[in-house]
C-alpha positions in Angstrom: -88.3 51.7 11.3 -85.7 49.5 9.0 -83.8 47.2 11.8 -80.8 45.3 10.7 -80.1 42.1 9.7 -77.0 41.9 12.6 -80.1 42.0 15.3 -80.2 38.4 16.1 -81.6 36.6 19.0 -78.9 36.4 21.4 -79.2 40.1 22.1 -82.2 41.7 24.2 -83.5 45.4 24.7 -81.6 46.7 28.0 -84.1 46.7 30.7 -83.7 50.2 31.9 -83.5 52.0 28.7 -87.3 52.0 27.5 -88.8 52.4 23.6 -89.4 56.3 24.9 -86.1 56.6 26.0 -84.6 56.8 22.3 -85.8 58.1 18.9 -82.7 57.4 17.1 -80.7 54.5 18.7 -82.0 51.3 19.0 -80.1 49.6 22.2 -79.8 46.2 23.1 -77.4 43.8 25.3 -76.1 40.3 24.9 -75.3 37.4 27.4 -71.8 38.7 27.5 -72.7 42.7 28.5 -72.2 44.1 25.5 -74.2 46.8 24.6 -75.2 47.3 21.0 -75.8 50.6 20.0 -77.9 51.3 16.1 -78.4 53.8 14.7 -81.2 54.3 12.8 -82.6 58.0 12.2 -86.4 58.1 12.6 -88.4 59.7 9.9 -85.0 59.6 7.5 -84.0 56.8 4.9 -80.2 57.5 5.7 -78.6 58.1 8.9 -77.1 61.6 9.4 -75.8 63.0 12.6 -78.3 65.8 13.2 -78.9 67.4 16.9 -81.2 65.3 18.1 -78.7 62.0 17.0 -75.9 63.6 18.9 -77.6 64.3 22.0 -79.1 60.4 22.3 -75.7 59.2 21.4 -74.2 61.5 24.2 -76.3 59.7 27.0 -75.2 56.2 25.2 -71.6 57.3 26.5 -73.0 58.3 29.7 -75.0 55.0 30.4 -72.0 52.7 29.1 -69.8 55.0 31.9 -72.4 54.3 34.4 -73.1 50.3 33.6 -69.7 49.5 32.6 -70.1 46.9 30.0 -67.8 44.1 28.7 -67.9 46.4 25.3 -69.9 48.9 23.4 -70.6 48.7 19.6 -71.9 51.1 17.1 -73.6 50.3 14.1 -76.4 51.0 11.6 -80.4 50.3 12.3 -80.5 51.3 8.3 -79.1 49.3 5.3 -78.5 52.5 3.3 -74.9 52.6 5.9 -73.9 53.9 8.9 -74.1 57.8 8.6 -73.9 60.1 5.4 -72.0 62.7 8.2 -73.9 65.8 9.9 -77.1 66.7 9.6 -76.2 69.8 6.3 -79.6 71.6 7.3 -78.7 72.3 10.2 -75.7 74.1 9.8 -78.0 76.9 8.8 -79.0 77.5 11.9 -75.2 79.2 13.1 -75.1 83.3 13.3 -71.7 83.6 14.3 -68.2 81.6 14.2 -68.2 81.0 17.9 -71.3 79.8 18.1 -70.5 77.2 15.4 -67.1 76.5 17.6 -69.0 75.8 20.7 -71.4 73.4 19.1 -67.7 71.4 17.6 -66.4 71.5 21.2 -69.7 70.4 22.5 -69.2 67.3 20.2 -65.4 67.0 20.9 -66.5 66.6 24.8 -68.6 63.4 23.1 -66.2 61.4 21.1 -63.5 62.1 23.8 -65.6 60.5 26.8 -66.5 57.2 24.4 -63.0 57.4 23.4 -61.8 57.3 27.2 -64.4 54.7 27.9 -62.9 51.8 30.4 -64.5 48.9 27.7 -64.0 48.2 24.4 -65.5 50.4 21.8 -66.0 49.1 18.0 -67.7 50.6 15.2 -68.9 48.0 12.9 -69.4 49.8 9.4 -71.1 48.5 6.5 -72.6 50.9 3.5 -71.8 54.5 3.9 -69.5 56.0 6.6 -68.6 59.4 5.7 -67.9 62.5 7.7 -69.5 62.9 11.1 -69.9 59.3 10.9 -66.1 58.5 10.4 -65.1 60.8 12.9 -67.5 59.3 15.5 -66.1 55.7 14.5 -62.6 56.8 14.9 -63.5 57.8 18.2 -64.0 53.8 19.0 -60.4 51.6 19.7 -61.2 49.6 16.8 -62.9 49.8 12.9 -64.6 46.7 11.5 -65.8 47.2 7.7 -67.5 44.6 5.5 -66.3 44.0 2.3 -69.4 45.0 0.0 -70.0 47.5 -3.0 -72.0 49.8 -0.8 -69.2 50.4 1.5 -67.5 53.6 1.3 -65.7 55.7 3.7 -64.4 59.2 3.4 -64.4 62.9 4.3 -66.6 65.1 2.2 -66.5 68.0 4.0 -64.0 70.4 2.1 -66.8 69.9 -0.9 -69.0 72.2 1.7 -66.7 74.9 2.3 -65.2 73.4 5.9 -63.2 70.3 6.6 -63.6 67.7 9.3 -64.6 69.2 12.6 -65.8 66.4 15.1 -62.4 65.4 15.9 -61.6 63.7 12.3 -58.9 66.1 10.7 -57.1 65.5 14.6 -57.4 61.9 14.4 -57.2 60.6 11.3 -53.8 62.1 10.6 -52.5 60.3 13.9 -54.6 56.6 12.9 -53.0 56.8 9.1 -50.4 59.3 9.4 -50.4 63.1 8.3 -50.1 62.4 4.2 -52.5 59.6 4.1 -54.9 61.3 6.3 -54.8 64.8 4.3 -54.9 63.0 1.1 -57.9 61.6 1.7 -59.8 65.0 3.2 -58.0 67.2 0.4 -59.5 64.9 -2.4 -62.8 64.1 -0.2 -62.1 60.6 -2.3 -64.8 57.8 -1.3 -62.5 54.5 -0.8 -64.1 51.0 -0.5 -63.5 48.4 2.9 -60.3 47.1 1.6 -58.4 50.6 0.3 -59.5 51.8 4.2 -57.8 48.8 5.1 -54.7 49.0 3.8 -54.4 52.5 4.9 -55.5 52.1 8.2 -58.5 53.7 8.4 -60.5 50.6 9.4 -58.4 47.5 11.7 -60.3 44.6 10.2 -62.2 43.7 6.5 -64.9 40.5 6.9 -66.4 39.1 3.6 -69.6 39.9 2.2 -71.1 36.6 3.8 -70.2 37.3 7.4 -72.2 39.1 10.1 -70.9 42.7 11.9 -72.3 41.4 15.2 -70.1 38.3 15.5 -67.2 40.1 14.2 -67.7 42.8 16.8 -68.7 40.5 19.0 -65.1 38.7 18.5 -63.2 42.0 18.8 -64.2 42.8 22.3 -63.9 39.8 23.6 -60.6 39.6 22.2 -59.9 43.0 23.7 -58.7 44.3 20.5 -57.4 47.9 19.6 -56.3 49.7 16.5 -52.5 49.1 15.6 -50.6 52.1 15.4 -49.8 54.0 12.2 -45.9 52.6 10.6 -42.9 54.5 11.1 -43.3 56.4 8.1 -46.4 57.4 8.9 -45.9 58.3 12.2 -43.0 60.6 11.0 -45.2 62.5 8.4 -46.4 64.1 11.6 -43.1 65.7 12.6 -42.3 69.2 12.2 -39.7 69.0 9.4 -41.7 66.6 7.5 -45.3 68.4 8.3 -43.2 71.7 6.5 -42.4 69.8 3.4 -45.2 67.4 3.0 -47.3 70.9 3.9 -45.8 73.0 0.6 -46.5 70.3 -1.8 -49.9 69.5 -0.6 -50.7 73.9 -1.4 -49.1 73.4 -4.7 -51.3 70.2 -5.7 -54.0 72.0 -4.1 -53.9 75.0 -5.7 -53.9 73.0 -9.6 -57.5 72.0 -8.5 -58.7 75.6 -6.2 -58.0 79.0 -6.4 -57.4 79.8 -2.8 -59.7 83.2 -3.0 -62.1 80.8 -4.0 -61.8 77.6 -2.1 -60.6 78.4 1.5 -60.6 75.5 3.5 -58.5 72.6 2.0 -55.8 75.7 2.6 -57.0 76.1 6.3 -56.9 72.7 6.7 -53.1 72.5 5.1 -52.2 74.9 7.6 -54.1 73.7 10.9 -52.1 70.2 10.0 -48.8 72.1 9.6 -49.1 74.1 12.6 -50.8 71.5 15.2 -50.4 68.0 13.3 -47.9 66.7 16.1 -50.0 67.7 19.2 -53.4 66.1 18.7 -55.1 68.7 22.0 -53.9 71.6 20.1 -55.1 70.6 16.6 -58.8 69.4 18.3 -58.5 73.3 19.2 -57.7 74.6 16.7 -60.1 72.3 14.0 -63.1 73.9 16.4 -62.1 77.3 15.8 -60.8 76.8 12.1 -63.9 75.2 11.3 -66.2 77.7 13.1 -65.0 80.5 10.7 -65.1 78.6 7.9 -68.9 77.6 8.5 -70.0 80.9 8.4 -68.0 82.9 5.1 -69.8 83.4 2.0 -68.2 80.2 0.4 -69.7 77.8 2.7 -72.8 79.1 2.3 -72.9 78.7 -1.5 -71.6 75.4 -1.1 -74.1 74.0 1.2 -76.9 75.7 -1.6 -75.4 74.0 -4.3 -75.3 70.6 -2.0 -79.0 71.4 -1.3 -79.6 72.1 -5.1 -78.0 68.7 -5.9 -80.1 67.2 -3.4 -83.4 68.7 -5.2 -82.4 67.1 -8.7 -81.5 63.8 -7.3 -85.3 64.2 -6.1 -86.5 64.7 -9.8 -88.2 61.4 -10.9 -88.2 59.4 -7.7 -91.4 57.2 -7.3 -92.0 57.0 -11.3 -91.8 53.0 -12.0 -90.1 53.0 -15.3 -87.4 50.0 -15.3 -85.2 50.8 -18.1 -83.2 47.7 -19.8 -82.6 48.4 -23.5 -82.0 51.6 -25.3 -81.6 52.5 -28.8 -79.0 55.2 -29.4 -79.2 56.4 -33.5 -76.4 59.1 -34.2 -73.2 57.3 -33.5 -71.2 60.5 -33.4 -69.5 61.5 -29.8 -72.4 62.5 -28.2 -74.4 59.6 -29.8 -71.5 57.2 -29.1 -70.7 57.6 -25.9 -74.4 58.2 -24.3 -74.6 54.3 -25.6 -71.6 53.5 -23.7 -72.6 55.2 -20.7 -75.6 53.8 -20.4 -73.9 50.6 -20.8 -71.9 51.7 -17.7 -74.6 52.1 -15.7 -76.2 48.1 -16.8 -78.5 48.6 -19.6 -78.6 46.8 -23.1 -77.7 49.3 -25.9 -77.7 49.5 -29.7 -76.2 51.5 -31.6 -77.7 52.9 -35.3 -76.0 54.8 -37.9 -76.2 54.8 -41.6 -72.8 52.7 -42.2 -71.0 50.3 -40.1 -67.9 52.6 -40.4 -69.3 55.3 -38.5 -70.2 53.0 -35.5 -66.6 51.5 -35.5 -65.1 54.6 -34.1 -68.2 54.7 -31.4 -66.9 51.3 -30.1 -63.4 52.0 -30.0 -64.0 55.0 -27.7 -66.6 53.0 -25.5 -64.2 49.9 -25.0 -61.5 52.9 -24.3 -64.1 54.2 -21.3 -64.8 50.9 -20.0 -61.2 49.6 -19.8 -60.8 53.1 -17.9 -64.0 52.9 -15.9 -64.1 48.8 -15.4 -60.2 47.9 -15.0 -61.0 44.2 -15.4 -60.6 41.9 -18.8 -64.1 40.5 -18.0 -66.0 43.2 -17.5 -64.9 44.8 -20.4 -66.3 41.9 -22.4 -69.2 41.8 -21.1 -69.7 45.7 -21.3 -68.9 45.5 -25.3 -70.9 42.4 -26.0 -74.1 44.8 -24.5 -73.3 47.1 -26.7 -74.8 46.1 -29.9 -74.0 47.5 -33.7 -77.5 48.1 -35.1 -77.2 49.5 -38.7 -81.0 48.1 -39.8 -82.5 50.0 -36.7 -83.7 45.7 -36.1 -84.1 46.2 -31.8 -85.8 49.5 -31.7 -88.7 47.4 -30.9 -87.1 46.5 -28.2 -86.4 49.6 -26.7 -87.4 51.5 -23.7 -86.0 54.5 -24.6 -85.1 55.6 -28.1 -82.6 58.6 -28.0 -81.8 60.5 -31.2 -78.5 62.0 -31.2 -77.8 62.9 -35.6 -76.6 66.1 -36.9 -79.0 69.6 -35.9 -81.7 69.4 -38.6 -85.0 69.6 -38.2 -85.7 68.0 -41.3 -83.4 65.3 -40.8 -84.7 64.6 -37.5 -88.4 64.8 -37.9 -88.2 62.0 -41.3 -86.3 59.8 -38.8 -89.0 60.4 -36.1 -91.9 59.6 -38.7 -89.6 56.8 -39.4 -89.5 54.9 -36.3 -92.3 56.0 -34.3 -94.6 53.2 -36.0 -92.2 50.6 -34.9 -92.0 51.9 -31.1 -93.2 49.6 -27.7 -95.8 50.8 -26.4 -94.7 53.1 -23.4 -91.4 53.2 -24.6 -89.6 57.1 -24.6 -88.8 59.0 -27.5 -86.1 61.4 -26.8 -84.0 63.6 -28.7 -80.5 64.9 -27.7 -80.8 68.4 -30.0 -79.3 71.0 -28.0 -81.4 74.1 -28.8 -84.4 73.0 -31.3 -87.7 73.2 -30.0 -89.6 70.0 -29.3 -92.8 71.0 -30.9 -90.8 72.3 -34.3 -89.6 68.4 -34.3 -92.8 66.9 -33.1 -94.9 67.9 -36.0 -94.0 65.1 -38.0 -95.6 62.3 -35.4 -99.0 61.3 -34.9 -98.2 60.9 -31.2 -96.4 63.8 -29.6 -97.1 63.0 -26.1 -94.5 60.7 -25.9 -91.7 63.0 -27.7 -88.6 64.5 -24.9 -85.4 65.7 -24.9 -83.1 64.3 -23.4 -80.0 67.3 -23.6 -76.6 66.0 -22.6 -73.5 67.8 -22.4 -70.1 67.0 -23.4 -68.0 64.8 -21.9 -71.0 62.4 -20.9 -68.7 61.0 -18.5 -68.4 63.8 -16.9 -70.9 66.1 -16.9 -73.5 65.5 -14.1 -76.2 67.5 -15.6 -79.3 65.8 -18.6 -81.8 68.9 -19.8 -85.3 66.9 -19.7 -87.2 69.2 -22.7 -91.0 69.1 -22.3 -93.0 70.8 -24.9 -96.7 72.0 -25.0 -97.9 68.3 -26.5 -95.6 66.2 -24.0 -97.8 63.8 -21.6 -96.3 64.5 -18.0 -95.9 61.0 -17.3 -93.4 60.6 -20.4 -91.7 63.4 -18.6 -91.2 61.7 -15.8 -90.0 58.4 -17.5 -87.4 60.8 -18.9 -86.2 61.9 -15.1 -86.4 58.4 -14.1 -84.3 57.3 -16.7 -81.5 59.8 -16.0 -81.3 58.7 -12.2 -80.8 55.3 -13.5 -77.9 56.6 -15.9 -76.4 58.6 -12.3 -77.5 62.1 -14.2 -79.5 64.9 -12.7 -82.6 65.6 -14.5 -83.4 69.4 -14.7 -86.8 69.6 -15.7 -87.0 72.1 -18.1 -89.8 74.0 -20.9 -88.9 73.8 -24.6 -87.9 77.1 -25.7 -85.0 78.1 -28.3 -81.8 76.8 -26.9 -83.5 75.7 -23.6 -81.8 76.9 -20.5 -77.6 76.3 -20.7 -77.2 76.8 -24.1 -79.4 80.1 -24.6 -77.7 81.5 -21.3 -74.2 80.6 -22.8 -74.8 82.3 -26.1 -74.9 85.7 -24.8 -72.0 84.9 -22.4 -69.6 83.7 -25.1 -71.2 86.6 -27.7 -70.4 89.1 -25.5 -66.4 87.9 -24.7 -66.1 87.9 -29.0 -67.3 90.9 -28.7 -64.7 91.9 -26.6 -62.1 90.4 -28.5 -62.9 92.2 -31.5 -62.9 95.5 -29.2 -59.2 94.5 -28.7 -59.4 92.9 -25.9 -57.1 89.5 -25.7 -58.8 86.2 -25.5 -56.5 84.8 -22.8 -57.5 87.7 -20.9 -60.8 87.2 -21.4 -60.8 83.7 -20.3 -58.5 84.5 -17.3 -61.1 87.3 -15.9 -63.9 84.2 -16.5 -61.6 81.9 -14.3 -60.8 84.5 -11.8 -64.5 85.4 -10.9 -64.8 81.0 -10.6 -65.9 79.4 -13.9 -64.3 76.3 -14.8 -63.3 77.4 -18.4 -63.2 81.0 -20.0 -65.4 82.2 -22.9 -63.2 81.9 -25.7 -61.9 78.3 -24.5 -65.6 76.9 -23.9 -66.3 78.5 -27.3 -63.7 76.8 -29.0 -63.9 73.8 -27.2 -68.0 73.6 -27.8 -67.2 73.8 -31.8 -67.7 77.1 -33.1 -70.3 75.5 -36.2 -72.4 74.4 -32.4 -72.2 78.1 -30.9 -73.6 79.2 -34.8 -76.1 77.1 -35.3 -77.3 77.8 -31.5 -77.4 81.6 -32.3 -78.8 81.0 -35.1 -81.8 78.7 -33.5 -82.0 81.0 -30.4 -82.7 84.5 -33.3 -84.6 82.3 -35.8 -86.7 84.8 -38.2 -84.1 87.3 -38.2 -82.6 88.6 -41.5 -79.1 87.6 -42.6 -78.8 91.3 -42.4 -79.1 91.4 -38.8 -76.4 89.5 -37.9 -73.8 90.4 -35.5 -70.1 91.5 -35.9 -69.6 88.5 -33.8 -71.8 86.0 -35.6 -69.7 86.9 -38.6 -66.5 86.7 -37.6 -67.7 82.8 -36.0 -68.9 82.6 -39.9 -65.6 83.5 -41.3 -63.7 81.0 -38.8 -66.0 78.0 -39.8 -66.3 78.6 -43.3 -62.2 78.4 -43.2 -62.7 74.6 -41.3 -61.7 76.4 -38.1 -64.3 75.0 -36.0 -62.5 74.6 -32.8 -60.5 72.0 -30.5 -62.3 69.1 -33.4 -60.4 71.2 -36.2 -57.0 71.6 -34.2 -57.9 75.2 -34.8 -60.6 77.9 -33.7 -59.7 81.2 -31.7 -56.8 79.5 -30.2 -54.8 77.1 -31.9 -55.0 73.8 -30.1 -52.1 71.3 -29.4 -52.6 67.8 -27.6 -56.3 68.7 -26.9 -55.2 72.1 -25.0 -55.5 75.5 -26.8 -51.9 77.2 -27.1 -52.5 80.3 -25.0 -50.0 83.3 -25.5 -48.5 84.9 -22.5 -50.3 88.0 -22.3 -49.7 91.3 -20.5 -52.7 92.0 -17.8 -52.0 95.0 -16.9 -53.5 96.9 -19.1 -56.6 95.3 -18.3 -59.1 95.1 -15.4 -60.2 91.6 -14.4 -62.9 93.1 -12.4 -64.5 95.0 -15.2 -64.4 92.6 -17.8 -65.7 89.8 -15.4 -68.4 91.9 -14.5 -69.4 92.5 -18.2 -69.0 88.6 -19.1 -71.2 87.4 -16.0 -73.6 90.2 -16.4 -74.6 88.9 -19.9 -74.5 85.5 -18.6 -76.9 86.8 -15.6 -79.0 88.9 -17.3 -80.1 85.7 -20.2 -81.1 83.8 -16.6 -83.3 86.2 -15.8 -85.2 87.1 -18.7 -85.1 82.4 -19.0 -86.7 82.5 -15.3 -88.9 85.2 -16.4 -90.1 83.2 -19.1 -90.7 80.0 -16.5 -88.3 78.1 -18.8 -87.3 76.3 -15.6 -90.0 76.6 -12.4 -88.1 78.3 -9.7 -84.9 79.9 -9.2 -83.3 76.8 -7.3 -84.0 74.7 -10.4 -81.9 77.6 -12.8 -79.1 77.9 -10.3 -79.1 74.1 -9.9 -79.2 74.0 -14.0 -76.5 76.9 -14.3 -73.9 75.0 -11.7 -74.2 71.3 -13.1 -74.6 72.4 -16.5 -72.3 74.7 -17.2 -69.8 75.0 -14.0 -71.3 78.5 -12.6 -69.2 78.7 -9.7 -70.5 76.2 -6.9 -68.9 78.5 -3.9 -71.4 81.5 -5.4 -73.9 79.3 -5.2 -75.7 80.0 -8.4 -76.1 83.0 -10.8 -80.0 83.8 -8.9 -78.0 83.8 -5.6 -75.5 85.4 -6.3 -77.4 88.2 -8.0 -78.9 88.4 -4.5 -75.8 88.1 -1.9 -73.4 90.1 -4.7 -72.3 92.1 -1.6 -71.1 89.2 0.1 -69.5 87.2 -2.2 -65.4 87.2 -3.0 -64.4 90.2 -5.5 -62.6 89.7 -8.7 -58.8 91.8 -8.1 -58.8 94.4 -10.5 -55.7 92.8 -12.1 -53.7 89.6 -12.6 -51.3 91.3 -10.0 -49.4 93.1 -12.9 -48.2 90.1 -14.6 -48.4 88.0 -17.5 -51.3 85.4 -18.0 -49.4 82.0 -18.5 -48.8 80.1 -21.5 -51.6 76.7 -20.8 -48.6 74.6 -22.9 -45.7 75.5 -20.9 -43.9 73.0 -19.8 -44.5 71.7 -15.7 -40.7 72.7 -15.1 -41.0 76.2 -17.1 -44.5 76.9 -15.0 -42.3 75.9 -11.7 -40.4 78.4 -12.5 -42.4 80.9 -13.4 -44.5 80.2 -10.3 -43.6 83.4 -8.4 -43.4 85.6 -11.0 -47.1 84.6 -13.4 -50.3 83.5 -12.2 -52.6 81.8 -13.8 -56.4 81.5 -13.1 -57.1 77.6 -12.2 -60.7 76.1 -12.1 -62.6 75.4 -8.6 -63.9 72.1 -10.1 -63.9 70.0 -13.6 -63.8 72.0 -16.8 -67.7 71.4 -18.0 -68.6 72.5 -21.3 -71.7 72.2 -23.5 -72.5 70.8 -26.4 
């Protein structure tokens, strides 16, 4: 078991509390008869509050009652933080809302006995403290966080379909105030030592250089306790202010979540509004509000898609493969700002194109991202000056990874593979970013394919979560991990996945987007197509991920994905995406595709619904969408269902609360209906002004995205 730095040698194990007596906690007492509580999760890298944690920590209470010590303090056994919240798995285990309530009230009973405690309690934080771990630590009469990077405190729970339910929505909103408090669980925003400080979620900040123990150590003996919340905050807890503040947090809310989708940050709105000035009534209430919650369809696909993160984050661990230089050649957007991204995340980077002038555009958007991303002069510096122009290809020998990212040719890529291949490291990673070409159509031209991946981003790079790692028959499985282990370094999920036509997102999007032109051509609006998209929970409609894709991607993707058929063969649909491109209407690049598009948002018309049923037409756009994953996991494109829903969510924005296309395919029943209609009114106009779409508030709704728009390119 780790054991922390903070166990120094003026503390000794208690004499009655034996190595048998705890599997989790690690106790021990000083001279002064304060009792030092650590956590430290056996069998687990990070600390999480499972069952098992909770019941050791609830005879902690029960021995500091009985002993009655000069002070208790909590901290972590683990240098990975404190506690990463409750134990997820576990909440699998709950049949039925009260059962769920009981097990919160069970806990409730906890933190109010070492809240009522007659000593001085501390939690001394360092590294993560988030969820069940924060609500535990503002049980204790005072917060100590030090001031380093891996810090970071917050409520995550709303991203898993409930909100804080071991006392934390009840107390937080009386230790920081109501607005504060629901900011920070609304948002589920990670904030640092300091930003907790100056909100008031910790007491006391000590540099990186100082110990927790002494600065605990100080605190009790000092006696100290949380200050309470300013006047301002204290009134953002009264009635007339809770109504107010109450209102515009559902309107902000509702920008971000579609309420049929996303039900709790609304419960919580309204469990703060109703109880936020009597802290018994909203610990009530949070049990039996979060209870419900637990167990709906929502939280359910939630906690998969946590669990599905969870499984990609596991992709690559283990593989030694240190990655400090990479050679980016293709200095177009996806080109350009995979450099600067993986300049974010540390690495040197060159950059190769043909001219100098088609780089210069590259670094102008990088030192754009890093001024947004880094915020300080110096840092910005030094992120450009690792960014290196590279026109003569002169450090691809110094790569560890070589990533082509040029126009979709196969002939243009495989002379540039033939090219460079001779001048590669040994061990070194060849990848290509193509986004439907098969690997073995490129790898022909090498005399060592083994080493040959793909490395499929999507567009934005700073956004999207998701890198398609392309194997093909030739490719040496230890390349393919390289390539996994290089995308945790970047902070990317590597989906492991068989080279095929188009690979997984982009084959299963073509049929989607196919099928709404279809549509359109049929008669069928595009803003309504988009809006029945939206309603059912995808980020972006159809038409608007077409357009925003670039319609010359969506043909040449077709076209890849139905290689060998006749020009003959084509598709209404492929022609009338023909007709647009060969007119330079390729989209939100042109300033004009399907939609016109103004300030990087397509103009959409206000559009009569009624005529049309959202419930059909989402049924036919996610059944074409549905029916391309299962013929892909047919095909053992990807190696299990988990991996495709896990692929479909982070890849393309499949709605996270349905948990992925395979589940929901197999919980349809379950899962929250489309309405037939847009409630008989018109589908707003995305360029209308904020004051014309107050107004229009109660008499238009408009289909709003669960999460970030995520498109692919």
């Amino acid at each position: 078991m780790s054991k922390s730095s903070a166990n120094t040698d003026n503390t000794k194990s208690i004499p009655d509390v034996t190595d048998d007596s705890f599997r989790h906690w690690h106790l021990s007492r000083d001279q002064d008869n304060i009792i030092y509580a650590r956590l430290d999760r056996e069998g687990e890298r990070v600390n999480s509050l499972s069952r098992a944690v909770l019941e050791e920590f609830e005879q902690i209470v029960i021995l500091a009652e009985k002993e009655k010590p000069k002070g208790l303090v909590l901290m972590s056994g683990k240098t990975t933080g404190f506690a990463f919240g409750a134990d997820v798995k576990e909440f699998e285990g709950f049949s039925s809302a009260d059962k769920v309530s009981n097990e919160i009230s069970r806990v409730h009973g906890m933190f109010t006995r070492l809240e009522k405690l007659p000593c001085t309690t501390v939690a001394a934080i360092e590294g993560y403290c988030l969820g069940g771990g924060l609500e535990m630590s503002l049980a204790c009469d005072y917060r100590i966080a030090k001031d380093v990077p891996s810090t970071r405190l917050g409520f995550p729970e709303v991203q898993l379909g409930i909100f804080p339910g071991f006392g934390g929505s009840a107390r937080s909103v009386h230790t920081m105030g109501g607005m504060k408090a629901m900011e920070l669980m609304l948002t589920t925003r990670q904030i640092s030592a300091r930003a907790a400080r100056s909100v008031q979620l910790v007491d006391e900040v000590i540099g990186r250089h100082e110990e927790l123990i002494w600065a605990a150590r100080r605190a009790i003996m000092a006696g100290k306790k949380s200050r309470k919340p300013g006047l301002v905050a204290r009134l953002s807890n009264f009635w007339p202010a809770r109504k107010l503040l109450a209102a515009q947090m559902r309107k902000q809310t509702q920008k971000k979540a579609r309420p049929d989708h996303y039900q709790a940050p609304y419960r919580l709105i309204d469990t703060w509004e109703r109880f936020g000035g009597n802290r018994n009534k909203m610990l009530q209430e949070e049990a039996r509000a979060v209870g419900e919650l637990m167990v709906t369809p929502t939280a359910e696909g939630l906690r998969r898609t946590f669990h599905l993160m969870e499984r990609l984050k596991a992709e690559g661990k283990g593989t030694e493969f240190d990655v400090r230089h990479v050679h980016v050649i293709g200095a177009g957007t996806m080109g350009g700002d995979i450099a600067a991204w993986c300049v974010l995340r540390g690495m040197d980077v060159s950059l190769q194109d043909r001219e100098m002038k088609y780089i210069e555009p590259a670094l102008k958007r990088a030192e754009k991202l890093f001024r947004k991303k880094l915020r300080d002069t110096h840092k910005v510096k030094a992120a450009l000056a690792r960014l290196r122009p590279d026109v003569d290809a002169n450090l691809v020998p110094r790569a560890d990874v070589v990533i082509e990212a040029i126009f979709e040719n196969a002939e243009a890529k495989q002379e540039l593979f033939k090219s460079i291949e001779p001048r590669l490291k040994d061990g070194a990673v060849l990848a290509t970013n193509t986004s439907a070409i098969p690997l073995e159509t490129l790898a022909r031209s090498l005399v060592n394919p083994s080493r040959l991946i793909g490395l499929h981003f999507f567009n934005p790079v700073p956004k999207m979560p998701l890198v398609e790692v392309v194997y093909g028959p030739d490719t040496d499985s230890g390349y393919r991990q390289k390539g996994a282990a290089f995308c945790q370094q970047i902070s990317r999920f590597p989906l492991p996945v068989k080279s095929t036509p188009g690979f997984l997102v982009n084959r299963v999007l073509a049929p989607y987007m196919m099928t709404a032109l279809q549509l359109h051509q049929e008669g069928v609006p595009a803003e309504v197509l988009d809006a029945a998209a939206e309603a059912f929970g995808m980020p972006m409609g159809p038409v608007e991920l077409a357009d925003t894709v670039g319609l010359d991607v969506c043909l040449m993707v077709t076209e890849v994905l139905q290689e060998g058929a006749s020009e003959e063969s084509q598709s209404p649909q492929e022609n009338f995406i023909q007709a647009l491109v060969d007119d330079g209407k390729l989209g939100k690049k042109s300033g004009e595709g399907i939609y016109v598009w103004e300030n990087d948002k397509p103009v959409k018309r206000g559009v009569a619904a009624e005529n049309h049923n959202l419930a059909e037409l989402s049924e036919k756009l996610i059944g074409a969408y549905i029916n391309e994953c299962k013929a892909a996991l047919s095909e053992g494109v990807v190696a299990d269902a988990d991996l495709l829903d896990a692929g479909m969510i982070f890849g393309t924005g499949f709605a996270p609360f349905r948990g992925g296309p395979m589940h929901y395919l197999e919980n349809r029943d379950r899962q929250p209906k489309v309405a037939d209609s847009a409630h008989s009114t018109n589908i707003k106009n995305d360029n209308t002004s904020d004051a014309e779409a107050e107004a229009e508030a109660e008499a238009a709704t408009k289909p709003n995205a669960g999460q970030e728009k995520q498109t692919s390119d």
